[in-house]
N, C-alpha and C positions, 0 to 999 in steps of 0.2 A: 595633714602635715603641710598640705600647700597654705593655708591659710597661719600657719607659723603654730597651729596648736597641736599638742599629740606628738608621739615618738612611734616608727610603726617598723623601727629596727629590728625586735625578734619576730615579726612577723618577713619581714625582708629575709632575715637570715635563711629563714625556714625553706621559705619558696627559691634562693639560690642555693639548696642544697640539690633542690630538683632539676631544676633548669638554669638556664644560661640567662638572665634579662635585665635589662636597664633600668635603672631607677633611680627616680624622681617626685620633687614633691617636696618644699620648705626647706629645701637644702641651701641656707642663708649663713654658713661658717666652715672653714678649714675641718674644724672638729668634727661634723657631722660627715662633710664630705670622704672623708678619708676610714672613717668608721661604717660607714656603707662598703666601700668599697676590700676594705677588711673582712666585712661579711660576705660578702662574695658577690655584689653586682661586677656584672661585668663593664659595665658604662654606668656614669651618673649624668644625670640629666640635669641643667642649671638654668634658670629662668631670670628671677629679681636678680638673683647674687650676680649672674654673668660680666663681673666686667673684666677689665684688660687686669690688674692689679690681682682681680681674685684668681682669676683663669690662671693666670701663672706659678700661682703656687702649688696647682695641680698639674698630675702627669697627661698631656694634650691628648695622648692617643686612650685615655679614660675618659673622656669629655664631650657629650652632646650640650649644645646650646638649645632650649628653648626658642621658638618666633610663634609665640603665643596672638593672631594678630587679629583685629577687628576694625573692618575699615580702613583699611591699610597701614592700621599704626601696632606696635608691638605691646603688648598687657603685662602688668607684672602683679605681685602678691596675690596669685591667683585667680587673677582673671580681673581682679576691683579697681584697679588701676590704665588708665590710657599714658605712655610715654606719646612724644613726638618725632619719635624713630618710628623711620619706617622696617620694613623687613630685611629690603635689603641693602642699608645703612648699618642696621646689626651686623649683616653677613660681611661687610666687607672690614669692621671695626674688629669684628672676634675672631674670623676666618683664621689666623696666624696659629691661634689658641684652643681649639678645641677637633674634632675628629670629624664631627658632624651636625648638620642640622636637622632639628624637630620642626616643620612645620604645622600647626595648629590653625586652620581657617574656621574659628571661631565664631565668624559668622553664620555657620551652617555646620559647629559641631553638635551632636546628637540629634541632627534632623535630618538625615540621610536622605539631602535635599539636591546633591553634585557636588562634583569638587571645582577646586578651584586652577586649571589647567594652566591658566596664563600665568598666574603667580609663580605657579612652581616653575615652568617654560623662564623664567625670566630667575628666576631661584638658578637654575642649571647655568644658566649664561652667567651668572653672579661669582659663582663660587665654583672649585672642585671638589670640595668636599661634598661627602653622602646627605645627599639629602632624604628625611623619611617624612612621609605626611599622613598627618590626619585628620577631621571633616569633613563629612558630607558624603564619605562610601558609602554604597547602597547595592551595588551591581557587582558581578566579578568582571565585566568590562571594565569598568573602573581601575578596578585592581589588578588586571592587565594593557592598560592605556599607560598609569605611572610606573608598572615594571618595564616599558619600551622603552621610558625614558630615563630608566636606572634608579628609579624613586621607590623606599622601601614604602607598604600601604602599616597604618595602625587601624585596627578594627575593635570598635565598641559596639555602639548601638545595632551597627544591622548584624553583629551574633545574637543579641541578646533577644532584637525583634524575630528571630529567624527569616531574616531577609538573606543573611549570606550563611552558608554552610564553611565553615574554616577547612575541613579539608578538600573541598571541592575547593575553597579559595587557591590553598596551594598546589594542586593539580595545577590551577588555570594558568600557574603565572612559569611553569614548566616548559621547555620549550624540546618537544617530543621530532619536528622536522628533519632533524638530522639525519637519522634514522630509521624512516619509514618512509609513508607516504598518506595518503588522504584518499579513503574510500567514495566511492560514486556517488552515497550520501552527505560529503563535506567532512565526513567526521575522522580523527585524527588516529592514525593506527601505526601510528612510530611507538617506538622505543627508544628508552633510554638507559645507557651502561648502568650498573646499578653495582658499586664495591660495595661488599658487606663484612663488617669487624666487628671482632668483639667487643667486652667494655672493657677491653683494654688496649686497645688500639693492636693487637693481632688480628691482621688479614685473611678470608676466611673463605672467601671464593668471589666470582666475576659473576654475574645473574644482569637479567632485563626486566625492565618494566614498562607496563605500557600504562595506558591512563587507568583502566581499570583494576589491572591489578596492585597498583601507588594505592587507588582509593579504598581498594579492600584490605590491603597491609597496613593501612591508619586506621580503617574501623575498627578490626579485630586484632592489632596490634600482634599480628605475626607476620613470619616472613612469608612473603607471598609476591612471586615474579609470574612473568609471563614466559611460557616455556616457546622458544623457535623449533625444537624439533617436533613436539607436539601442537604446537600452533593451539596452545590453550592455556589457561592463569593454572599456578600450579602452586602448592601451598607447602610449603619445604618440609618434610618429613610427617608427609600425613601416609604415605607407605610406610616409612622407615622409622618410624618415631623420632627422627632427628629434629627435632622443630625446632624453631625460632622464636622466642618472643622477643619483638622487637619494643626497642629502648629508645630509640630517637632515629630522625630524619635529617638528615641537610642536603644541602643543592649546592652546587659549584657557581663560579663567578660567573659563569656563563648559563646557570640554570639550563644546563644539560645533559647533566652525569648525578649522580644520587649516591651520596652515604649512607648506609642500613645501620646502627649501632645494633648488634642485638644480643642477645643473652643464649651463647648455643649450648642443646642440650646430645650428648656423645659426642659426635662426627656431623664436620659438613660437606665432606668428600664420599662421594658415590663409592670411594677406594677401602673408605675406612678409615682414612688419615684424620685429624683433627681440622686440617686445613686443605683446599685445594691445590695449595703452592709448597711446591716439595721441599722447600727451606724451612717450612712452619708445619710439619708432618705429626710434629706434635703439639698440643697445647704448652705454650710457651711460659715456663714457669718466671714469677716476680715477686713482688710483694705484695701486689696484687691476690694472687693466687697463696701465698699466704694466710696473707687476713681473713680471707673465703673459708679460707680451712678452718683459721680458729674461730670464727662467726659462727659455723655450722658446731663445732663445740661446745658454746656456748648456748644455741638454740638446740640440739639435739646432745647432750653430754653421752658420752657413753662410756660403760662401765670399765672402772680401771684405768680412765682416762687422763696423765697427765696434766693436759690442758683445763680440764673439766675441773683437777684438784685447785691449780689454782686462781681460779675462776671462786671455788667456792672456799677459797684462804687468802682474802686481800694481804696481810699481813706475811705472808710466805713468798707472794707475787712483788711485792714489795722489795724484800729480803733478799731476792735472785735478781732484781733488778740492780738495786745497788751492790750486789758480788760480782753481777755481770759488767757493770762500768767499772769497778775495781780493778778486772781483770783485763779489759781494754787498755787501759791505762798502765797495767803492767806487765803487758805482754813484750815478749821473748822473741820475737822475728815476725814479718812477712805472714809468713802458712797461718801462726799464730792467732797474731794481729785477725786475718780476714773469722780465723775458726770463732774468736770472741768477740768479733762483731756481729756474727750472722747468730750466735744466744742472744745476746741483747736486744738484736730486732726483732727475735722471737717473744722474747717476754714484753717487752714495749707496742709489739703488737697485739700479744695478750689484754694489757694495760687495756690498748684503744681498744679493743672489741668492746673490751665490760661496760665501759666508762660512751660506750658509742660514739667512738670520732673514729673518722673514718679517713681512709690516707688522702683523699680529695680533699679532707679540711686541711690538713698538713701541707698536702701543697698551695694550697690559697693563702696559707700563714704567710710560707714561703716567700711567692709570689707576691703577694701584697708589701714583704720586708724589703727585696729587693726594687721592687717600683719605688718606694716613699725612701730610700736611701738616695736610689740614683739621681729622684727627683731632690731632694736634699741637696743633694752635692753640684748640681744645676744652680739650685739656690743661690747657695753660698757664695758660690764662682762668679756670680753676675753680677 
């Protein structure tokens, strides 16, 4: 796509359904830009296209700039091209217009040969937007040298050589001090607060981690802290059966506190409660929780089963669909009104189960209508 051939859209879509990631790569027109980001990148990244004219037809805080640079001058169409910008001539022309910079030291991309520390050092003094770099990583010194300096790392080659291990990468750039201290061998025995929720953003208990028990919870992709009154890694419901499979990681602005997303099964209160915080004593019902129900419907039907009949009678699921907006529409009060909305989302969540869209795509519809409206209405006003 960077070289203007190929459309690599349902493959985008696909991979933003799993993850969070930016993307980039031939994005040369409004249309494509804004169709990425309908699929649900979270950032697009813009290189050739970048200038003041294009940038503004897009919502800034969706927006990485490309500094694609070789020799200190900026690449465009994919690397085939030299401008006579330098980098940080770009940074101070786009700077107004986009969220962040990509930088690419091109001269020692895929040779994980060092980076390029002065450029970025001189990047940082340029601009205050985020700068992310990549070229020439090889080391996880590296890629805790440009997290001191607030610079995200991009890793290619040294995963693929096995020169860097990604999750030791993210251990490394952790910052555990806070909260411990540093055994007589140098080596790091803090801790750090660890909130852990569900995948629905329900609160689920307060835990620690320390460096080895982060790296065993990413290997084996369960929950897995480091216990203080036991003074040992402890792996959440391997007594209890309560376990964890965990879903995702994040880090605070200050990469010192840790998000756990995880998928609990029963209780994650010692008490029994669903939750350790007595406001959320139970799993906290949504739509979420919902669509979970009729999914399992759908994948396990069981006998007699409403949901399951019309699952297997498009035609009838249909039929209750439009009685149920009928009935919205001409409803009788208040009480009413909520009683024939909450059928409708029931059958409409039916609908998604079959059909597999999921309310995450519903909100990214959402989301994406209101971004390109309000960005519209910027438009027009100017």
């Amino acid at each position: 796509a960077a070289f203007g051939k190929g459309n690599n859209t349902r493959l985008v879509k696909k991979i933003c359904t799993l993850c969070d990631c930016n993307v980039g790569g031939g994005i040369r027109d409004i249309a494509t830009a804004y169709a990425l980001l309908e699929s649900g990148a979270k950032k697009i990244i813009l290189g050739t296209a970048a200038t003041v004219d294009f940038l503004k037809k897009l919502p800034r805080e969706k927006l990485i700039v490309a500094l694609d640079s070789r020799r200190g001058k900026v690449l465009e169409k994919g690397w085939t091209a030299s401008t006579s910008q330098s980098p940080f001539e770009r940074v101070k022309a786009l700077e107004p217009f986009c969220s962040s910079f990509l930088y690419t030291y091109v001269d020692k991309e895929g040779m994980m040969q060092g980076i390029d520390v002065e450029t970025v050092k001189q990047l940082k003094k340029t601009t205050t937007r985020k700068i992310i770099y990549a070229g020439g990583i090889s080391t996880l010194s590296e890629i805790q040298q440009l997290e001191k300096m607030g610079v995200d790392s991009v890793l290619g080659m040294a995963i693929y050589a096995g020169k860097i291990d990604v999750y030791e990468a993210f251990v490394a750039i952790l910052d555990f001090s806070k909260f411990g201290k540093f055994s007589k061998s140098g080596k790091n025995t803090g801790l750090i607060p660890t909130i852990v929720q569900d995948g629905r953003g329900q609160v689920l208990m307060l835990a620690y981690s320390s460096e080895a028990s982060l790296d065993k919870a990413l290997r084996t992709r369960k929950g897995v802290y480091y216990s203080r009154s036991r003074k040992k890694l402890w792996t959440k419901g391997e007594t209890s059966g309560n376990t964890q499979e965990l879903l995702k990681v994040a880090a605070d602005c200050d990469s010192d506190t840790l998000l756990f997303t995880v998928r609990q099964k029963n209780s994650a209160c010692h008490t029994g409660s669903y939750s350790c915080f007595g406001c959320f004593e139970d799993s906290r019902f949504s739509l979420w929780t919902l669509y979970d129900i009729v999914k399992q419907r759908l994948i396990n039907p069981p006998e007699d089963s409403y949901t399951a009949r019309l699952f297997a009678d498009e035609s009838l699921l249909r039929e209750k669909i439009l009685e149920e907006a009928q009935e919205v529409v001409g409803h009788t009060g208040r009480d009413n009104l909520v009683w024939e909305i909450a059928d409708l989302l029931y059958f409409l969540t039916v609908l998604m189960a079959q059909k597999d869209i999921t309310l995450k795509n519903i909100e990214q519809e959402l989301s994406f209508r209101t971004m390109k409206k309000l960005k519209d209405k910027h438009t027009n006003s100017s």
